[in-house]
C-alpha positions in Angstrom: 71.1 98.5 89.8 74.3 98.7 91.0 74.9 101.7 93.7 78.4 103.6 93.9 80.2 105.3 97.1 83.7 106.2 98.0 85.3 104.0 100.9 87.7 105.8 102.9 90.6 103.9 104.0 92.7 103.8 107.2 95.7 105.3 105.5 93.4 108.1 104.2 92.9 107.2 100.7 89.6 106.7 98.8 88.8 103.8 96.8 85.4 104.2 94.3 83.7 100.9 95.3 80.1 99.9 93.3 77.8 97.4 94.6 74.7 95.5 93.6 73.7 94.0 96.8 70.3 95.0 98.2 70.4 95.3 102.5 68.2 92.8 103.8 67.9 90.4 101.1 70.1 87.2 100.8 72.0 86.5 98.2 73.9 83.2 97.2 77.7 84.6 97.1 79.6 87.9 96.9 81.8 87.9 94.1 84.5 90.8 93.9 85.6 91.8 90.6 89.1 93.0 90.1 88.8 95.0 86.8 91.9 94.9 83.8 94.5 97.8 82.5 93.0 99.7 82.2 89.7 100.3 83.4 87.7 103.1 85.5 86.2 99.6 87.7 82.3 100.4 87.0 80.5 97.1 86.9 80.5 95.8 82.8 77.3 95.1 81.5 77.9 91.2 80.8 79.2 90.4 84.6 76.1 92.3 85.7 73.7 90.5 83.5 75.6 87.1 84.8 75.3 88.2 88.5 71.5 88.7 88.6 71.0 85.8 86.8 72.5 84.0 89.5 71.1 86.0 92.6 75.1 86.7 92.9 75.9 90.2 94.8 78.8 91.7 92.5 81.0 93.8 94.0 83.9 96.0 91.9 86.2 99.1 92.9 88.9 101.1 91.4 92.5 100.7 91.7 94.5 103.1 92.9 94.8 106.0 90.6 92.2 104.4 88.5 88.5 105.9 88.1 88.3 108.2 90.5 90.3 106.2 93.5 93.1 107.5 95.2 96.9 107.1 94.6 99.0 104.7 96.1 102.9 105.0 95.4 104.8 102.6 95.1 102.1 99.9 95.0 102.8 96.6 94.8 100.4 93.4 93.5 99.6 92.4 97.0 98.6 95.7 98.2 94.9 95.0 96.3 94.6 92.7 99.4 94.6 95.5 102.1 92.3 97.7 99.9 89.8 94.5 99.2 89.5 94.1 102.5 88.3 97.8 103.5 86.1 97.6 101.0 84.2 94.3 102.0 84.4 95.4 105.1 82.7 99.1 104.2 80.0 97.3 102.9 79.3 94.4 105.8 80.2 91.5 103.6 82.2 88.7 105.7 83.3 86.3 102.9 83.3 86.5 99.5 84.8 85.0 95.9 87.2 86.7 93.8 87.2 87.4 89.9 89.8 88.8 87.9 90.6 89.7 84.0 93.7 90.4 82.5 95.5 93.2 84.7 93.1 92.3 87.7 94.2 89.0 87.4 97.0 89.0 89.7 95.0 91.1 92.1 92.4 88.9 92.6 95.4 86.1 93.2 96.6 88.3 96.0 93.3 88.5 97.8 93.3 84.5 97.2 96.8 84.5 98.8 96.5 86.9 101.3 92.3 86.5 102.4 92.5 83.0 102.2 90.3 83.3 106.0 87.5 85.0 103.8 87.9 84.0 100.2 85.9 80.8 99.2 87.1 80.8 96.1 89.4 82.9 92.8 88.6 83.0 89.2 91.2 84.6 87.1 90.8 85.0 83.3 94.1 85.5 80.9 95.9 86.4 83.7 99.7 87.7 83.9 102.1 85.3 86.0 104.3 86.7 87.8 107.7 88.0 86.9 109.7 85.1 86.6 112.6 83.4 84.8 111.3 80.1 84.5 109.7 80.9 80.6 109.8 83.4 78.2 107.6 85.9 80.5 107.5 88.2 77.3 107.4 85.5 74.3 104.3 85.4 72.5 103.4 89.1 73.3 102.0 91.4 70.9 103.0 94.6 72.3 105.0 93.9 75.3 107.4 97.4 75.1 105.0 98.6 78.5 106.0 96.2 80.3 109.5 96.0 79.0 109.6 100.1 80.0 108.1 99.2 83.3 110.9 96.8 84.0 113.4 99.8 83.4 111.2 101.4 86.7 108.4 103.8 87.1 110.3 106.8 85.3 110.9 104.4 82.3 107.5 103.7 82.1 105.9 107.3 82.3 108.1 108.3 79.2 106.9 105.0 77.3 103.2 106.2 78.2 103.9 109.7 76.7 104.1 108.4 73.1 102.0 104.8 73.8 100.0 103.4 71.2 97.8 100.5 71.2 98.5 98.2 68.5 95.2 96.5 67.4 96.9 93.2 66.0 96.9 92.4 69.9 93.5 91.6 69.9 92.3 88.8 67.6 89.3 88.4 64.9 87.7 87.2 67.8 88.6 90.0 69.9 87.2 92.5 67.8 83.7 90.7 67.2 83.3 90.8 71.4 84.3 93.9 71.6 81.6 95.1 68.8 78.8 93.2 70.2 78.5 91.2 74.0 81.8 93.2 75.2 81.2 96.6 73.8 80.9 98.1 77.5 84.9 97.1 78.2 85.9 99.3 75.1 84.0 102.2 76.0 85.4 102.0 79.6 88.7 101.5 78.6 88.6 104.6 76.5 87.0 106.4 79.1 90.0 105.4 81.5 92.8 105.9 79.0 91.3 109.5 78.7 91.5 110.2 82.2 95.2 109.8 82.2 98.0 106.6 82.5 98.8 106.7 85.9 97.3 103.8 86.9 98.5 101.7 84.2 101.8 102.5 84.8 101.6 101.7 88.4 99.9 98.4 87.0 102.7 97.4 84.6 105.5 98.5 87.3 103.9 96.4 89.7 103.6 93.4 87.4 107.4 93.3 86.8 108.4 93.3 90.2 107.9 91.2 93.1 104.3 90.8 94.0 104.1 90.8 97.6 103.2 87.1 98.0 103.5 83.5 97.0 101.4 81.9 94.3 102.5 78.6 95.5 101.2 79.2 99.3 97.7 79.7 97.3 95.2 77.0 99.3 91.9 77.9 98.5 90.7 76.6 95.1 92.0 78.8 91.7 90.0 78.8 88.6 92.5 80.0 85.5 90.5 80.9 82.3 93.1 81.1 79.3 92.3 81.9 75.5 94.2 80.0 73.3 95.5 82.5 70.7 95.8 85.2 73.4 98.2 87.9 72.2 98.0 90.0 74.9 98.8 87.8 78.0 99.9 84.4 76.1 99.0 81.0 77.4 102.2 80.2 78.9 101.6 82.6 81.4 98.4 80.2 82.4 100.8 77.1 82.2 102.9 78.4 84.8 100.1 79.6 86.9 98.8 76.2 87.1 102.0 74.1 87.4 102.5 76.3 90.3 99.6 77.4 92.2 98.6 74.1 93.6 94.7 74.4 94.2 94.2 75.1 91.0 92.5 74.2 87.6 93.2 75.7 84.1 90.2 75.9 81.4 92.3 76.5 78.2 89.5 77.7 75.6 91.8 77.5 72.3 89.7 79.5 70.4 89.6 82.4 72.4 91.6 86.0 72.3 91.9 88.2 75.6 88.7 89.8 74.9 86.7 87.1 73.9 87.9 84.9 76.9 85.2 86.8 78.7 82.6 85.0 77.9 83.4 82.4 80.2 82.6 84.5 83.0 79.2 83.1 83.6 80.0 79.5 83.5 83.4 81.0 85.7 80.4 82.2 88.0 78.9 78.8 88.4 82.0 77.0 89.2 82.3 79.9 92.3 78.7 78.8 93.5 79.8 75.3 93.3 83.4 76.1 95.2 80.7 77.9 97.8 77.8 75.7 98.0 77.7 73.9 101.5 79.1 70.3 100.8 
């Protein structure tokens, strides 16, 4: 049972944190879950079944603007950094693994850039790359007029959200079968965080266009990318670039698998993190 508290932060902002660690009782890794776009950051059922299982304390919060958290103008990729750290630090854990789907992809990248003294280790699952010139950052996308908008700045983007429809031929056969059966738990927070309003997508996408804050290629610590094949949402070439340019790391292409269904890696993802920690 995971327990859920507001962490105040130096600059005065409050970030909804939720936490399934037990004082007192050891546990074989921390893993901090950076949550997609967008989401209201409550733990999903699936990554709290795969914790347990593996005596792993999971860790998730919101992103600015996101469930309950706390604005943050302006916000850039590496700013999840600063916040992750409050938050470990609110809750007495020293170091800790990151993991991060789809929008909190890049996020958890950012705590692997930037924590690299208390990250062991970063799992990211059909993660964006970031905004670059070196491939078609926008080919093979379904829907990509957010992001297009977003690139136009933050004004652009909050008129594109005004009429913003999702169009369901982004998510695959396979997709859709997660989403109605393991997965379910994603779709009904999803909904519950589009209801609550688009401000922290928007900041997501803006972010995502621009400069991130940091350097994928100064990434040391070792980088676990988890790409679905027939991803129509965030499209495997984003993964490609990831891993011709993030030295540390390994790519896991599972050709089969959609955005959604990509998820269902997360508890072998898990086990790899163990290994990355386990004493050697």
């Amino acid at each position: 049972m995971e327990t859920k508290q507001d962490v105040e932060l130096r600059d005065g902002r409050r970030l909804v944190a939720y936490d399934t660690g037990v004082r007192d009782q050891p546990q074989a890794l921390t893993v901090v879950w950076h949550h997609g776009s967008p989401q209201t950051g409550a733990p999903l059922e699936p990554l709290l079944a795969a914790a347990a299982a593996r005596n792993i304390r999971l860790v998730t919060y919101a992103r600015p603007s996101y469930g309950g958290s706390s604005p943050n103008p302006g916000r850039d990729v590496a700013s999840a950094a600063a916040d992750v750290a409050q938050v470990v630090d609110a809750l007495g854990v020293d170091r800790f693994a990151v993991m991060g789907a789809s929008g909190g992809g890049p996020h958890a990248l950012a705590c692997a850039a930037i924590l690299a003294d208390r990250v062991i280790g970063a799992v990211t699952l059909a993660s964006l790359a970031p905004f670059t010139e070196d491939f078609e950052w926008y080919g093979g996308m379904v829907s990509p007029d957010g992001l297009h908008a977003a690139a136009e700045g933050r004004a652009s983007r909050e008129r594109f959200a005004e009429t913003e429809e999702f169009d369901e031929s982004s998510f695959t056969p396979e997709d859709w079968a997660a989403l109605s059966s393991t997965w379910a738990s994603l779709g009904r927070d999803a909904g519950q965080a589009g209801a609550a309003g688009p401000d922290g997508l928007i900041d997501d996408d803006v972010a995502f266009v621009r400069p991130w804050g940091f350097d994928v290629t100064a990434i040391t610590i070792p980088v676990l990318l988890v790409q679905g094949g027939q991803d129509r949402v965030v499209p495997s070439a984003h993964a490609d670039w990831l891993v011709r340019n993030a030295p540390s790391s390994e790519l896991w292409l599972r050709p089969r698998d959609g955005h959604v269904s990509v998820l269902d890696a997360c508890p072998v993802a898990m086990d790899w993190l163990l290994a990355v920690a386990r004493p050697r």
